[in-house]
py3Dmol code that shows the C-alpha trace and the ligand (Angstrom):
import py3Dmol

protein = """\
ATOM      1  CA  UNK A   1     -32.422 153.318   9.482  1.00  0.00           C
ATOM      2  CA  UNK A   2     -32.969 154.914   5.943  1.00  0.00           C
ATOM      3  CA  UNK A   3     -31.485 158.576   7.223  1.00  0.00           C
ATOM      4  CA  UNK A   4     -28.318 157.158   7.274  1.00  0.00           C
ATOM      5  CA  UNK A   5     -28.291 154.829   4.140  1.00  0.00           C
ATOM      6  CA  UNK A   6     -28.117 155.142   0.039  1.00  0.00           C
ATOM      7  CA  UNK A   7     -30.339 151.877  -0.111  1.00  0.00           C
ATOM      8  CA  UNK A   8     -32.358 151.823  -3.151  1.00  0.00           C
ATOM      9  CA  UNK A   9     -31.049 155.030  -4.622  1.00  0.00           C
ATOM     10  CA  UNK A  10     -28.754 155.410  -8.084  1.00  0.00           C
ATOM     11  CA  UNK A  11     -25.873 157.528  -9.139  1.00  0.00           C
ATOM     12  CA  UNK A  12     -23.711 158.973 -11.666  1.00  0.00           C
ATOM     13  CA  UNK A  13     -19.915 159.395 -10.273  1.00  0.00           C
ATOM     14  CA  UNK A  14     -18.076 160.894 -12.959  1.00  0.00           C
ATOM     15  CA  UNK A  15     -13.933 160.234 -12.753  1.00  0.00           C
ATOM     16  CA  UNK A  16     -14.347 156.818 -11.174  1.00  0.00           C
ATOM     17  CA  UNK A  17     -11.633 154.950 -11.783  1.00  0.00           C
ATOM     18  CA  UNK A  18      -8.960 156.900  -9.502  1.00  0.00           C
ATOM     19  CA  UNK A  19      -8.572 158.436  -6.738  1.00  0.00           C
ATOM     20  CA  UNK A  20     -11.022 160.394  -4.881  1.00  0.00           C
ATOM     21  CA  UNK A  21     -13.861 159.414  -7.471  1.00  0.00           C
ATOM     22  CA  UNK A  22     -12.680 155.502  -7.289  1.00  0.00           C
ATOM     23  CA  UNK A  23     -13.656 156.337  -3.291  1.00  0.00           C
ATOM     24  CA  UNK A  24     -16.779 158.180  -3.876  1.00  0.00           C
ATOM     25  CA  UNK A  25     -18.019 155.118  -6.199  1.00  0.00           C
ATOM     26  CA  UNK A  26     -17.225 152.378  -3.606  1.00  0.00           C
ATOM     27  CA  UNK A  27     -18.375 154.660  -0.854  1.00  0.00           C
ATOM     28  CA  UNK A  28     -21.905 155.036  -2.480  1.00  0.00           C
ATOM     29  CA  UNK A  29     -21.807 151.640  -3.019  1.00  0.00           C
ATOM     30  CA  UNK A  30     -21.048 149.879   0.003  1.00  0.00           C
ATOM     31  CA  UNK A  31     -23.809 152.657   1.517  1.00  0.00           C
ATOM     32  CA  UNK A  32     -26.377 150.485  -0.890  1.00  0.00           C
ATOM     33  CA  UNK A  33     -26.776 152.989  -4.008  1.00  0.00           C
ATOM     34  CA  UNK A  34     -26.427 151.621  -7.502  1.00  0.00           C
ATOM     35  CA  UNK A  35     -23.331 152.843  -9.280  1.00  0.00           C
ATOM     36  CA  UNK A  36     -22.643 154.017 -12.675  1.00  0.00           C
ATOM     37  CA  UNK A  37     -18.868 155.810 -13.577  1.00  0.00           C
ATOM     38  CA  UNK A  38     -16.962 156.394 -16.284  1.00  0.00           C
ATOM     39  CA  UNK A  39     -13.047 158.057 -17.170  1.00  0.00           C
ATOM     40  CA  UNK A  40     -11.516 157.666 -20.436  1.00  0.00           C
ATOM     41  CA  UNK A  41      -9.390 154.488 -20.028  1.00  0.00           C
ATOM     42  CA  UNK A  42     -11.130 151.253 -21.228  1.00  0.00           C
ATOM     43  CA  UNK A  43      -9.599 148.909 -19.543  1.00  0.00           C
ATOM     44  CA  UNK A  44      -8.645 150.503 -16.558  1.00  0.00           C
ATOM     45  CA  UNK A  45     -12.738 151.045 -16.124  1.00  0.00           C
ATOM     46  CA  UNK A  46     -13.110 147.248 -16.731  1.00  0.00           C
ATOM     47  CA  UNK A  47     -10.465 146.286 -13.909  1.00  0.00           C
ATOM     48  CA  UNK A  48     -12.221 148.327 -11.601  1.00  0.00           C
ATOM     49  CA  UNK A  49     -15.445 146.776 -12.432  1.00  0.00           C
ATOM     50  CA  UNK A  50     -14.184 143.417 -11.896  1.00  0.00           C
ATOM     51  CA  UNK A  51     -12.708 144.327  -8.488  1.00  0.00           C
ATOM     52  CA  UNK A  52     -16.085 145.925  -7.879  1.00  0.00           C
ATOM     53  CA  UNK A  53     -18.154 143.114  -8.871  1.00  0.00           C
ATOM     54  CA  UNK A  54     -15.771 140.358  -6.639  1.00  0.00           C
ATOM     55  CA  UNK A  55     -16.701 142.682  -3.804  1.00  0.00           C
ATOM     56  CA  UNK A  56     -20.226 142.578  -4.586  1.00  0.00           C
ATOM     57  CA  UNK A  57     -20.695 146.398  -4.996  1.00  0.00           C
ATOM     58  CA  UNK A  58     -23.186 146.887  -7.926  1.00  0.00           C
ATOM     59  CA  UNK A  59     -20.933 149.324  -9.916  1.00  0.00           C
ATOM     60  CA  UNK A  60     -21.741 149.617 -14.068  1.00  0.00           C
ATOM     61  CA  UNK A  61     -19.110 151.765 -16.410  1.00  0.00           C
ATOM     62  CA  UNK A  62     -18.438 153.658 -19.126  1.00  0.00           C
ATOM     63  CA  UNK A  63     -16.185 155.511 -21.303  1.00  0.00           C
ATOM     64  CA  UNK A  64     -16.826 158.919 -21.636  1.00  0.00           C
ATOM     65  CA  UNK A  65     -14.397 162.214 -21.844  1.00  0.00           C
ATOM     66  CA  UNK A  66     -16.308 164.547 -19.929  1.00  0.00           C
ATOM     67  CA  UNK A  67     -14.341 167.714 -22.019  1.00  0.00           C
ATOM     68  CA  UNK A  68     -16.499 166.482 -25.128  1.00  0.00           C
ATOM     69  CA  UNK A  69     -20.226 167.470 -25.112  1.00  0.00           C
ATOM     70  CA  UNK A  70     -21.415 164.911 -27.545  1.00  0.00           C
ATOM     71  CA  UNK A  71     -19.545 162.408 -25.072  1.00  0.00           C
ATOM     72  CA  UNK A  72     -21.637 163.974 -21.940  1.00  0.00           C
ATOM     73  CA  UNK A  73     -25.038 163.198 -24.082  1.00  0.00           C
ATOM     74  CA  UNK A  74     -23.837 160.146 -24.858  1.00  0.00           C
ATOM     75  CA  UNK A  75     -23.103 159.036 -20.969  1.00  0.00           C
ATOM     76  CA  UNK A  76     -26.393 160.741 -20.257  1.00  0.00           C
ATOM     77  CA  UNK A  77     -28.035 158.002 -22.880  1.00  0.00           C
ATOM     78  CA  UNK A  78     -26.193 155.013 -21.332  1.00  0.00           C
ATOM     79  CA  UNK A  79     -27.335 156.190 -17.943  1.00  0.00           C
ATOM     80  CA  UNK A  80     -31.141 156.493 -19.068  1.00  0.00           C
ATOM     81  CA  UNK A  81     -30.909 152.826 -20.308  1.00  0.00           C
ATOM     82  CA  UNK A  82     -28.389 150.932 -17.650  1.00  0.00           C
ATOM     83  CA  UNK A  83     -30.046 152.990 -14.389  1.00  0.00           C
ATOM     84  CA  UNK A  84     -33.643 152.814 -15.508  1.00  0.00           C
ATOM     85  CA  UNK A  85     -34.183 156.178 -16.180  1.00  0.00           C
ATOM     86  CA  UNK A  86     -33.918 156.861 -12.540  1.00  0.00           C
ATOM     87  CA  UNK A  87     -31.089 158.917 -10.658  1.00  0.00           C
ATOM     88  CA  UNK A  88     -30.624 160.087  -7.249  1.00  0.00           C
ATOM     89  CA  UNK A  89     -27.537 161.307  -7.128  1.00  0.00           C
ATOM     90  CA  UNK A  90     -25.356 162.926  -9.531  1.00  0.00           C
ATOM     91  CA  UNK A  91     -21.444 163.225  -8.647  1.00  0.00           C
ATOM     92  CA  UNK A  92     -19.611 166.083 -10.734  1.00  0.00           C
ATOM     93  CA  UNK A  93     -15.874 164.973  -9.811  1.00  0.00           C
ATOM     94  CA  UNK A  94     -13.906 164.242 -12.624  1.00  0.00           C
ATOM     95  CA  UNK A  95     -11.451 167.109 -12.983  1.00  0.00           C
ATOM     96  CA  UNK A  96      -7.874 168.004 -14.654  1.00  0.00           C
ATOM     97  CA  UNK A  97      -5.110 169.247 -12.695  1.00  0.00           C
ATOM     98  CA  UNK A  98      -2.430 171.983 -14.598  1.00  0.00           C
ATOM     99  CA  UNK A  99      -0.031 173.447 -12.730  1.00  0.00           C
ATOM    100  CA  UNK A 100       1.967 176.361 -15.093  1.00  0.00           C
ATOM    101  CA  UNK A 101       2.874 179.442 -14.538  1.00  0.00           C
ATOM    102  CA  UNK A 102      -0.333 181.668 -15.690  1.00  0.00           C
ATOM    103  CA  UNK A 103       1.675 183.759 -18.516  1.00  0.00           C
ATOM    104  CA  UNK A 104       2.942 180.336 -20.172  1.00  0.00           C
ATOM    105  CA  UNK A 105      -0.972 179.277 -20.456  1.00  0.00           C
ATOM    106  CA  UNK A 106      -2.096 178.475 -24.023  1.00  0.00           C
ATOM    107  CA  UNK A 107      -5.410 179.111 -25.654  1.00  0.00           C
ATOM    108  CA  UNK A 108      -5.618 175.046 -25.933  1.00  0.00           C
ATOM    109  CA  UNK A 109      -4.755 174.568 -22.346  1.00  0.00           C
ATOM    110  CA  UNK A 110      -7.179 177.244 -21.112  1.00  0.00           C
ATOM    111  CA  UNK A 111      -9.837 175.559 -23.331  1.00  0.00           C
ATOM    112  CA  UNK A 112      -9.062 171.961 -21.708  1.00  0.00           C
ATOM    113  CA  UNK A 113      -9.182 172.543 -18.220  1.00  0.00           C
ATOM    114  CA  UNK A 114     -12.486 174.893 -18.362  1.00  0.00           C
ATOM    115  CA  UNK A 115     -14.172 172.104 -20.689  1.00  0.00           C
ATOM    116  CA  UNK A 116     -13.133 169.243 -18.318  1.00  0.00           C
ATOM    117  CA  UNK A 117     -14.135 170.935 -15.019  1.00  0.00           C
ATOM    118  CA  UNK A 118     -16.707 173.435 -15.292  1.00  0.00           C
ATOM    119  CA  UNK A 119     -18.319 173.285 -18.660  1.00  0.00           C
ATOM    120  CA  UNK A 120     -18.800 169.535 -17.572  1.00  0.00           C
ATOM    121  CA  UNK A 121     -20.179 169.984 -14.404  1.00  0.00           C
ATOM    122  CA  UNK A 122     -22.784 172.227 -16.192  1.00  0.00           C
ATOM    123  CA  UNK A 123     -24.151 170.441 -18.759  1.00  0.00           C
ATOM    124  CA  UNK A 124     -24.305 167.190 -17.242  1.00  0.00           C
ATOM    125  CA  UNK A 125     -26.463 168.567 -14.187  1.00  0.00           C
ATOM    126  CA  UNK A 126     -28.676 170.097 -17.251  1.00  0.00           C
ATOM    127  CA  UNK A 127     -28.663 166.845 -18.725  1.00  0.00           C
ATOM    128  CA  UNK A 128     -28.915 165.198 -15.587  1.00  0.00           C
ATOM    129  CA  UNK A 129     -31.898 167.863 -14.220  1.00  0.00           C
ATOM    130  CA  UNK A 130     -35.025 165.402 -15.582  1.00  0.00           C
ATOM    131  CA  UNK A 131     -34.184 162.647 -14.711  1.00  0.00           C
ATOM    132  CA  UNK A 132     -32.881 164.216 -10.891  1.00  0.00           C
ATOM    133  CA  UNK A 133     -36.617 165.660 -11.068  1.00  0.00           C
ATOM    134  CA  UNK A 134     -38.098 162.262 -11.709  1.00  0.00           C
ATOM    135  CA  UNK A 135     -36.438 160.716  -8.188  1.00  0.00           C
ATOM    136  CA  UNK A 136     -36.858 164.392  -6.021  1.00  0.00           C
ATOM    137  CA  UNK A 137     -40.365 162.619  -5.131  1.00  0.00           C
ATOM    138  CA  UNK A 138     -38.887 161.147  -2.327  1.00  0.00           C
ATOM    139  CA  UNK A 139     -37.086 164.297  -1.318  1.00  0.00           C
ATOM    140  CA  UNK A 140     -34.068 162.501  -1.913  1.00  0.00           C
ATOM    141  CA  UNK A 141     -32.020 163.568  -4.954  1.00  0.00           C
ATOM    142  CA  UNK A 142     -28.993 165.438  -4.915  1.00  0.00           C
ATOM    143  CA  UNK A 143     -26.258 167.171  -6.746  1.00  0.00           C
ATOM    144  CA  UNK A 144     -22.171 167.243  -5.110  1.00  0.00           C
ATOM    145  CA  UNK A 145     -19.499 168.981  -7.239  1.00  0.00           C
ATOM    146  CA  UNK A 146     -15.960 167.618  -6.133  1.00  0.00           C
ATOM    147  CA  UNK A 147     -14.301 171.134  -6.225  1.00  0.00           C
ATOM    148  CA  UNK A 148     -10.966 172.469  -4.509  1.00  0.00           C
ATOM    149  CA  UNK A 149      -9.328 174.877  -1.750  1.00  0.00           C
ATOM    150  CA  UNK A 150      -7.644 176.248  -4.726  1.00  0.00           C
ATOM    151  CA  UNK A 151     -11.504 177.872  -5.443  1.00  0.00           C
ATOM    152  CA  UNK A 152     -10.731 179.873  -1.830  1.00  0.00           C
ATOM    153  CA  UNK A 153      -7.156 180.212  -1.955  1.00  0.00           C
ATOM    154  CA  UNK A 154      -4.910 181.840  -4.110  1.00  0.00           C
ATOM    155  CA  UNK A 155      -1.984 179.110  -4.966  1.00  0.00           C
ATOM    156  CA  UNK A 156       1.160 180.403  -7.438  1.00  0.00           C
ATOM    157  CA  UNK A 157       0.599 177.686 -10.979  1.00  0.00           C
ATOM    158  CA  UNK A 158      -2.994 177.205 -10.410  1.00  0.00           C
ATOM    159  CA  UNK A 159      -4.945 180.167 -11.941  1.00  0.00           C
ATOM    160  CA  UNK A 160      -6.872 178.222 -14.751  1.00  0.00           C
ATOM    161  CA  UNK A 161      -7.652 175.262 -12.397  1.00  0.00           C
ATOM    162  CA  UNK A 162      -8.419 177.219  -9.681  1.00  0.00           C
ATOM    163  CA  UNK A 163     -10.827 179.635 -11.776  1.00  0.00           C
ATOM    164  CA  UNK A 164     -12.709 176.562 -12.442  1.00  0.00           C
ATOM    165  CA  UNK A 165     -13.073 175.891  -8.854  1.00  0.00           C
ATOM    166  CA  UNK A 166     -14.103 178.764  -7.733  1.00  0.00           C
ATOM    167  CA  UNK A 167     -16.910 178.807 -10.527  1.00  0.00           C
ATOM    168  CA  UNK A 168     -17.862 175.569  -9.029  1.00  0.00           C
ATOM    169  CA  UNK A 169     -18.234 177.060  -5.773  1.00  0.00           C
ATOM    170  CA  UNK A 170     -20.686 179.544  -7.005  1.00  0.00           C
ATOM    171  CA  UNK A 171     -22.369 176.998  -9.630  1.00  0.00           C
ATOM    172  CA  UNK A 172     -23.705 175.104  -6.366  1.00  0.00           C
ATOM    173  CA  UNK A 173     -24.836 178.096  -4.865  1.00  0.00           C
ATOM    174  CA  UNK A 174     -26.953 178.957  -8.117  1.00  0.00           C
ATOM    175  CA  UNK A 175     -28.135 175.444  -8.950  1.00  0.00           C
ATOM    176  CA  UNK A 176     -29.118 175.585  -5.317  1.00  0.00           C
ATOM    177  CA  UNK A 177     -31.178 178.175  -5.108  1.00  0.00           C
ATOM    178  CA  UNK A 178     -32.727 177.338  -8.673  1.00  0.00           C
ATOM    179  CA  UNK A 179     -33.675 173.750  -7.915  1.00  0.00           C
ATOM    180  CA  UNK A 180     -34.477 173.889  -4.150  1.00  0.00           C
ATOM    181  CA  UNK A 181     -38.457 174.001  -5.567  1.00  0.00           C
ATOM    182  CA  UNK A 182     -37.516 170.958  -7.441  1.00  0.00           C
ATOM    183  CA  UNK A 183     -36.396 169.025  -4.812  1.00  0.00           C
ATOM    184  CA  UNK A 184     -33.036 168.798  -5.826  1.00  0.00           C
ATOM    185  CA  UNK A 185     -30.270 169.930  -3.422  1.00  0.00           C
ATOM    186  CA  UNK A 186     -27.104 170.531  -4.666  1.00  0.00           C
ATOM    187  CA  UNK A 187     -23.560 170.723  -2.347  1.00  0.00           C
ATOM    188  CA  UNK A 188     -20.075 171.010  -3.030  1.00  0.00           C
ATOM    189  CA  UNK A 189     -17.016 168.969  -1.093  1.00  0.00           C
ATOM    190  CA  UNK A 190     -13.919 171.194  -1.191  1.00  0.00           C
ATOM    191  CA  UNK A 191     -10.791 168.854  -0.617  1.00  0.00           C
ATOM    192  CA  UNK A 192      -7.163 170.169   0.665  1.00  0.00           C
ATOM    193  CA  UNK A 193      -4.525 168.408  -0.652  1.00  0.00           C
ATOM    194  CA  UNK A 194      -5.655 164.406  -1.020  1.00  0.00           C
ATOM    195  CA  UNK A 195      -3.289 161.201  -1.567  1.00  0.00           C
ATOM    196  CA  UNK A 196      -3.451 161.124  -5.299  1.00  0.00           C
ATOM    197  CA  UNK A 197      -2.022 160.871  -8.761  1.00  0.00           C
ATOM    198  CA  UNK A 198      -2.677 164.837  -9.092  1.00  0.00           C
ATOM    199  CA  UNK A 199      -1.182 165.634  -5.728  1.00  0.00           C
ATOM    200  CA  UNK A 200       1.531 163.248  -6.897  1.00  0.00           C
ATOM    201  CA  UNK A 201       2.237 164.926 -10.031  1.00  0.00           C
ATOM    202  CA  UNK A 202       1.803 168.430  -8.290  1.00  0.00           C
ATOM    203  CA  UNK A 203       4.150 167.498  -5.736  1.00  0.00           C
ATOM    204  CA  UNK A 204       6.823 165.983  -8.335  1.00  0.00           C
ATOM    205  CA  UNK A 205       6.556 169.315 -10.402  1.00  0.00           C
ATOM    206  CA  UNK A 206       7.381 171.734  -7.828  1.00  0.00           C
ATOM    207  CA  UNK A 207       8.789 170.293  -4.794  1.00  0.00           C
ATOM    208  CA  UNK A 208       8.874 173.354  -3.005  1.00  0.00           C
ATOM    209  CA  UNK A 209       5.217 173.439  -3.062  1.00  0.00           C
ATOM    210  CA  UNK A 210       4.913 170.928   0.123  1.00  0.00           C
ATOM    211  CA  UNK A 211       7.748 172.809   2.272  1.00  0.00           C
ATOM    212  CA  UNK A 212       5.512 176.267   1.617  1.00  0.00           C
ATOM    213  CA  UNK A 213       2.134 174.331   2.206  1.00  0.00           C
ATOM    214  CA  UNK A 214       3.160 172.029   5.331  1.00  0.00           C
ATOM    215  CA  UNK A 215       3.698 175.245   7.491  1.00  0.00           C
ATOM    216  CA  UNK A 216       0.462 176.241   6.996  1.00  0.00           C
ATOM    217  CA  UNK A 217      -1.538 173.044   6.989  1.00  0.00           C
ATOM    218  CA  UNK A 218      -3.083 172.199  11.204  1.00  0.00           C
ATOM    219  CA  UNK A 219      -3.072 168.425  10.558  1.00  0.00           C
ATOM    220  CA  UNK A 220       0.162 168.194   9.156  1.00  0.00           C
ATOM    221  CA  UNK A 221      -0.708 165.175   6.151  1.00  0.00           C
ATOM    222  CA  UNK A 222      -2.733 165.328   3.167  1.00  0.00           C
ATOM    223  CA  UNK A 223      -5.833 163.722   3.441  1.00  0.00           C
ATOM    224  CA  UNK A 224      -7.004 159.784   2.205  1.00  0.00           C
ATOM    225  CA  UNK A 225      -9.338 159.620  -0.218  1.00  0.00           C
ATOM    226  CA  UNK A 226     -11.766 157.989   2.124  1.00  0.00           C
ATOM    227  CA  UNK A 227     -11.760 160.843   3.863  1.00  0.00           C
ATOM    228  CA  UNK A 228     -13.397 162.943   1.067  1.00  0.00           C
ATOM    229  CA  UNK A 229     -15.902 160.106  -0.015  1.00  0.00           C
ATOM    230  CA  UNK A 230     -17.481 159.875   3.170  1.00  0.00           C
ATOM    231  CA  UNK A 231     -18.884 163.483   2.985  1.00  0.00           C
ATOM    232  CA  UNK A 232     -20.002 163.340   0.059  1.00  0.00           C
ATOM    233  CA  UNK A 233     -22.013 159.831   1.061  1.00  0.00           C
ATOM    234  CA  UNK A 234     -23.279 162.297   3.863  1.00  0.00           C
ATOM    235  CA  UNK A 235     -24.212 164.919   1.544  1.00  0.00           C
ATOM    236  CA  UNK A 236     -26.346 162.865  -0.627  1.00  0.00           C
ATOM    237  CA  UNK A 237     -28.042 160.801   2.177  1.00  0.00           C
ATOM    238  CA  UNK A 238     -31.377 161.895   3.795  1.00  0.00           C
ATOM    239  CA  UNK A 239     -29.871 163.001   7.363  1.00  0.00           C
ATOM    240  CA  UNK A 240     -28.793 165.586   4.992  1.00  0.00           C
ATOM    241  CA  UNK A 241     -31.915 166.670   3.831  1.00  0.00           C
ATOM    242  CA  UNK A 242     -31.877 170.586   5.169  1.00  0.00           C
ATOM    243  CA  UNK A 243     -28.421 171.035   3.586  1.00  0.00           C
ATOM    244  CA  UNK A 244     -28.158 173.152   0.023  1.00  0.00           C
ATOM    245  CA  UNK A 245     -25.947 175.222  -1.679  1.00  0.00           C
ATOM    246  CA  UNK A 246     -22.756 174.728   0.785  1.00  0.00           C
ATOM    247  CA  UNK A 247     -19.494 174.066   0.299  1.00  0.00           C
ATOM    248  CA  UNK A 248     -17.886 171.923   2.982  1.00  0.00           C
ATOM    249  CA  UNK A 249     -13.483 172.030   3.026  1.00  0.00           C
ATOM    250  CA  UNK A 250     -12.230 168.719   3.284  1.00  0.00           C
ATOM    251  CA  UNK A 251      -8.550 170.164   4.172  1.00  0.00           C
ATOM    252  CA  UNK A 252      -7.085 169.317   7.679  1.00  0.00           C
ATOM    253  CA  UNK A 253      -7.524 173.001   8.326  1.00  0.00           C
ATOM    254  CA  UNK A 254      -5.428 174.284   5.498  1.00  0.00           C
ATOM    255  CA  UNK A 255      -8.213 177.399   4.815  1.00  0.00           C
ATOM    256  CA  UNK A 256      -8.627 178.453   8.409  1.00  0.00           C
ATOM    257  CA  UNK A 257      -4.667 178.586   9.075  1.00  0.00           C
TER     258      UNK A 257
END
"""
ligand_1 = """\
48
NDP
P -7.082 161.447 -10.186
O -6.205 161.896 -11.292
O -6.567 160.499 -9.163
O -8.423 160.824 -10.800
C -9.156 161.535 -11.726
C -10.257 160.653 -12.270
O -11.015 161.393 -13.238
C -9.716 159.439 -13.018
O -10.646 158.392 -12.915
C -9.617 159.959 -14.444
O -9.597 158.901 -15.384
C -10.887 160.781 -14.523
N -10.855 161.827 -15.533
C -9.939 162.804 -15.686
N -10.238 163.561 -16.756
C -11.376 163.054 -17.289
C -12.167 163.378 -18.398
N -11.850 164.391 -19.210
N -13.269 162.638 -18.653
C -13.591 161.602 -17.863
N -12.876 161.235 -16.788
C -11.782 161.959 -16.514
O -7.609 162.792 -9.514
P -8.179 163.102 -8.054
O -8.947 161.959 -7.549
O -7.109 163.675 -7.239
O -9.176 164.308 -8.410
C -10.583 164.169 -8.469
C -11.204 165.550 -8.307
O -10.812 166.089 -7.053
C -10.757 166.549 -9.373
O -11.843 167.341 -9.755
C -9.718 167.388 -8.629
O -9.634 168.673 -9.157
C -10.290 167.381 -7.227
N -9.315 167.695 -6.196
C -8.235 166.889 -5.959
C -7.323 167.225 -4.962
C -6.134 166.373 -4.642
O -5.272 166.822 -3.868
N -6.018 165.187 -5.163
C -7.471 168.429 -4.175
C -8.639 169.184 -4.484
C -9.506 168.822 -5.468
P -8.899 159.059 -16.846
O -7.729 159.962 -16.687
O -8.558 157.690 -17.251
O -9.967 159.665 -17.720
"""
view = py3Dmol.view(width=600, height=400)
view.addModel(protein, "pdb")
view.setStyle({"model": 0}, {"cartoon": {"style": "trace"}})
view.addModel(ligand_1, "xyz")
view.setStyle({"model": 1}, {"stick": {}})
view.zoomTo()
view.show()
């Protein structure tokens, strides 16, 4: 029944148009929520729409560079208008990848990856926070940052990226415990490596990096992005209403090897 459905809810899946987000949005979906996501790319968003729309999911877009805070109050504005003012669920999972070695780090690269992941993920559950408030009524709104393994583990390349996953770790605990009285619950999903362009482009950068990781990884692949999607469905649904502030590895094992 309703426990284990999205019917009748909305949400806000940032970084839709790949990947794990591209799951999360169609996993939502096909669970009965109303959609909205955005990315930067135009007309990539617009292809997925289409493909959304043949399969009858009810999936609206946007573009909207989630580094840029004018751009966050912008999507925030579209949302108010295309959702009704209503949202249930608010997915924080757009994110950049940069994999250097921490002394060849720039001031500009710094700057990009903690504006994409973390300052985002902030200010768009303070934007989001009213109208999150305005569905907790039915004790069914809810908050899931898309964050990393790399926030637990230390991985050679990954300091800046990783530093912004481990702040997203403890930003769910925080937002947690601050908006438990508003009704709001607010989880993390912490994937291992997953099937994607930035495992691709990780992988193609430094080879070595899947010898070194397979030896310590108990299931042996990386992970689908269904695979992520589905817990975060779980996260936001009501059988999941006594769950707050966790973070939940999606990883094959990789942290408890
Ligand atoms: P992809 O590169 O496959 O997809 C990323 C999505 O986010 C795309 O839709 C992209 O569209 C969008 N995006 C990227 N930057 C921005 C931005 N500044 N503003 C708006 N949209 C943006 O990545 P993944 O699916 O692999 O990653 C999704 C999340 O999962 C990230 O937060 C990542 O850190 C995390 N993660 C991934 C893992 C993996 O192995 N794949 C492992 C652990 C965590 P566009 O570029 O067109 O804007």
């Amino acid at each position: 029944e309703g426990r284990w459905s999205l019917a009748g809810s909305t949400a806000l899946v940032t970084g839709g148009s790949k990947g794990i987000g591209h799951a999360i949005v169609e996993e939502l979906a096909m669970l009965g929520a109303r959609v909205h996501t955005c990315s930067r790319n135009a007309a990539e968003l617009e292809e997925c729409r289409r493909r959304w729309e043949d399969k009858n999911l009810r999936v609206t877009v946007s573009v909207c560079d989630v580094s840029v805070r004018a751009e966050r109050e912008k999507l925030m504005d579209t949302l108010r208008q295309t959702l009704g003012g209503k949202l249930d669920i608010l997915v924080n999972n757009a994110g950049q990848s940069m994999v250097k070695a921490a002394t060849e780090c720039t001031g500009e690269d710094y700057a990009l990856v903690m504006a994409t992941n973390i300052e985002s993920c902030f200010h768009l559950a303070q934007l989001a926070h009213p109208l999150l408030l305005r569905s907790a009524g039915g004790g069914a709104s809810s908050v899931v940052h898309i964050s990393s393994i790399a926030g637990f583990v230390g991985f050679p390349g990954l300091a800046v990226y990783s530093m912004t996953k481990g702040a997203m770790n403890q930003l769910t605990r925080s937002l947690a415990a601050e908006w438990a009285g508003d009704g709001i619950r607010v989880n993390c999903v912490a994937p291992g490596g997953i099937n994607t362009d930035i495992a691709k482009d990780m992988i193609t950068r430094d080879p070595e990096i899947v010898k070194s990781q397979a030896t310590q990884l108990p299931m042996q692949r990386l992970g689908e992005t269904e695979e992520v999607a589905s817990v975060v469905a779980f996260l936001c649904m009501p059988a999941a209403s006594y769950i707050t502030g966790q973070v939940i590895c999606v990883d094959g094992g990789r942290t408890i090897a």
